[in-house]
C-alpha positions in Angstrom: -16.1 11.5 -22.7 -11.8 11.9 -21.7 -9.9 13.2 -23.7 -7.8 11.0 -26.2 -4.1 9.8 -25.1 -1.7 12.9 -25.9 2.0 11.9 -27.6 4.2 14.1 -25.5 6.7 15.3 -27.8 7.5 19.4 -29.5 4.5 20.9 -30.7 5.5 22.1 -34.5 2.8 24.8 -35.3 3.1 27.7 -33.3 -0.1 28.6 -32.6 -1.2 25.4 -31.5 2.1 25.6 -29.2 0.9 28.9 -27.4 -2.7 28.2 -26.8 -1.7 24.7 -25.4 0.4 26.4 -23.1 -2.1 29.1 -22.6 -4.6 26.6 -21.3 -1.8 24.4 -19.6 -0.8 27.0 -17.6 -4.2 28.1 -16.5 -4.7 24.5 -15.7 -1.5 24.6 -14.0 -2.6 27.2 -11.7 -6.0 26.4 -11.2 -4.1 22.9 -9.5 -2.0 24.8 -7.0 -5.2 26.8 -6.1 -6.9 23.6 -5.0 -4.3 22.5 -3.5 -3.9 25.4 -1.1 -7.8 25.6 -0.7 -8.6 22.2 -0.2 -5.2 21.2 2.0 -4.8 24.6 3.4 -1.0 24.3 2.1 0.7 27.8 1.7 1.6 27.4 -2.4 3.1 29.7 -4.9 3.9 29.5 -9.0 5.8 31.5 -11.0 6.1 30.5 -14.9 8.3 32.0 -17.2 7.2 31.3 -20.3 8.7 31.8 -24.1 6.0 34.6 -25.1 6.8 37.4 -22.3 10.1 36.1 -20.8 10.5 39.6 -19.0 7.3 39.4 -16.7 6.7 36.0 -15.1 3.1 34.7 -14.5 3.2 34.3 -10.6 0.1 32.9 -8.6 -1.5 34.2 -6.3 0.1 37.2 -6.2 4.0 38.7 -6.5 3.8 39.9 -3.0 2.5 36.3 -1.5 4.9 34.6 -4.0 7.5 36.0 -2.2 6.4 35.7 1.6 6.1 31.5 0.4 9.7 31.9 -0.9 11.7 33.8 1.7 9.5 31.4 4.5 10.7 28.9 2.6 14.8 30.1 1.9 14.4 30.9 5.8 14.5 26.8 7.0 18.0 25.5 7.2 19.2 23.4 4.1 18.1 19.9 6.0 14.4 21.3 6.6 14.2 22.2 2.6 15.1 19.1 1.0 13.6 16.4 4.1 10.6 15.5 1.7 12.5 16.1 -1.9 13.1 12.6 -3.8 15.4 13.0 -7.4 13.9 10.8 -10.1 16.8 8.0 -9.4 15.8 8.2 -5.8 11.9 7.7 -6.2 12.2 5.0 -8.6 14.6 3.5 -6.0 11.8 3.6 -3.2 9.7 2.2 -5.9 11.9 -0.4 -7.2 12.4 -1.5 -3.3 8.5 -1.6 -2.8 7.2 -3.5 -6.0 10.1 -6.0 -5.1 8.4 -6.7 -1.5 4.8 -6.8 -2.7 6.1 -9.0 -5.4 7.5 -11.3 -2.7 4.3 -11.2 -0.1 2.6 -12.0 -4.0 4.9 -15.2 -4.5 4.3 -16.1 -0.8 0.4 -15.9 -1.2 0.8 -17.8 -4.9 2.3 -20.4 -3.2 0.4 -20.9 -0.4 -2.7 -21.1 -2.6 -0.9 -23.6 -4.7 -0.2 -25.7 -1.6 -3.8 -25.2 -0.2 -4.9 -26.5 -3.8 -2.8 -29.5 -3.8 -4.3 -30.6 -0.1 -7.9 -30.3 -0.9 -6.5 -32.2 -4.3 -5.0 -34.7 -1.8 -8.0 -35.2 -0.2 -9.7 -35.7 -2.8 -7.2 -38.3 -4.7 -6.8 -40.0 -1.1 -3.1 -39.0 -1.7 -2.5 -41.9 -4.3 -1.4 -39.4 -7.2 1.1 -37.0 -5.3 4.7 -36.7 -6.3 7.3 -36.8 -3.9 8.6 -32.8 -4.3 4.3 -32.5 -3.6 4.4 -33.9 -0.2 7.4 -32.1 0.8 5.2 -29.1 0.5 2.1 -30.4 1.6 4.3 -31.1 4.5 5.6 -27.8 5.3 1.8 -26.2 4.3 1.0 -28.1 7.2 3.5 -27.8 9.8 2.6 -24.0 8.7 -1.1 -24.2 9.5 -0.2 -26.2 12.6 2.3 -23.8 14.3 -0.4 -21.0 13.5 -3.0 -22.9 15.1 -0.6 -23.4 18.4 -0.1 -19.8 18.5 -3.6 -19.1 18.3 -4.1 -21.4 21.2 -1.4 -19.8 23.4 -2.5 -16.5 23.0 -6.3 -17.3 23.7 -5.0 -19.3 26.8 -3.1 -16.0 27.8 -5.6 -14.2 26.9 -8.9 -16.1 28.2 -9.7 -15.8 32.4 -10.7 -18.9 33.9 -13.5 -20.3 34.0 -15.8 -20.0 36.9 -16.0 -23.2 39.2 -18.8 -24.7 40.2 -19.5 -27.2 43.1 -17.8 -30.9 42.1 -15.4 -29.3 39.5 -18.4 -29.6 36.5 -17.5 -25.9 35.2 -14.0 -26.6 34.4 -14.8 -29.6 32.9 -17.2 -27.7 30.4 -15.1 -24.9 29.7 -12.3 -27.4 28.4 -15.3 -29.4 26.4 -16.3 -25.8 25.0 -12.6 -24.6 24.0 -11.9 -27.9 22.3 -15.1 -27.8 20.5 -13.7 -24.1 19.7 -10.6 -25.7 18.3 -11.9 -28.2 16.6 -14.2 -25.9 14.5 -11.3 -23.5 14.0 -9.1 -25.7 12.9 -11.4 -27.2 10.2 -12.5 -23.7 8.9 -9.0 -23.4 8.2 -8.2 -26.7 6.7 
């Protein structure tokens, strides 16, 4: 069973406040322990916290604490912050991404919507379409169609001939073959 959702805000009673950051803190750096066994990523922590401000809790040890700090003090300013994101940055990056998946999303809607109305089409024998309808039935179409073209270029760059046989008959069943091919190809994706 998880644990119940925890308001975030100041805890009042004092002793509840120190043994939830007791166990925080272990929890804390039991994480960067993983992280460094389990990604083999040199990692250090060092918490100063309210109860013994004078003598930082450090992980894994004061000596390694400091070999991860000075490696790290060593790179030039542009090596050190490469990867760091501010919180106005990262929801930037965010922001930017939702909006395209949002868009490919809209995209997709629509097309399903179109590829709705033409089986509806079919089904209605077009009597029952609005004119704003066909416009996009329309493009839906001349969408499909330009995909199906490309398809066919790039398996006519990309097939070899055909072998030949005496009086032509091999070419003549390789063309009967790849339209046959098209045909089905192009209903699977009507």
């Amino acid at each position: 069973m998880g644990r119940k959702k925890l308001k975030l805000q100041w805890i009042a009673n004092d002793s509840t406040r120190r043994s939830t950051f007791k166990k925080r803190k272990q929890g804390l750096m039991k994480k960067i322990s993983e992280l460094n066994t389990l990604c083999g990523v040199e990692a250090c922590a060092i918490v100063y916290g309210p109860y013994n401000p004078q003598v930082p809790d450090v992980w894994p040890s004061p000596s390694n604490a400091h070999r991860v700090l000075t490696r790290f003090k060593s790179l030039s300013e542009m090596e050190q912050s490469k990867k760091m994101v501010n919180q106005e940055a990262y929801l930037k990056q965010r922001m930017v991404k939702v909006r395209e998946q949002l868009k490919k999303q809209q995209r997709a809607n629509r097309e399903e919507e179109i590829t709705q109305l033409m089986n509806r089409a079919l089904i209605d024998k077009i009597g029952r379409i609005l004119k704003d309808e066909l416009k996009d039935l329309a493009w839906m179409i001349d969408e499909k169609m330009n995909r199906i073209q490309e398809r066919i270029d790039s398996l006519r760059n990309t097939t070899e001939s055909p072998p030949q046989l005496i009086n032509g008959t091999g070419i003549q069943m390789a063309v009967e073959m790849e339209d046959a091919q098209r045909q089905t190809w192009l209903m699977n994706q009507i």
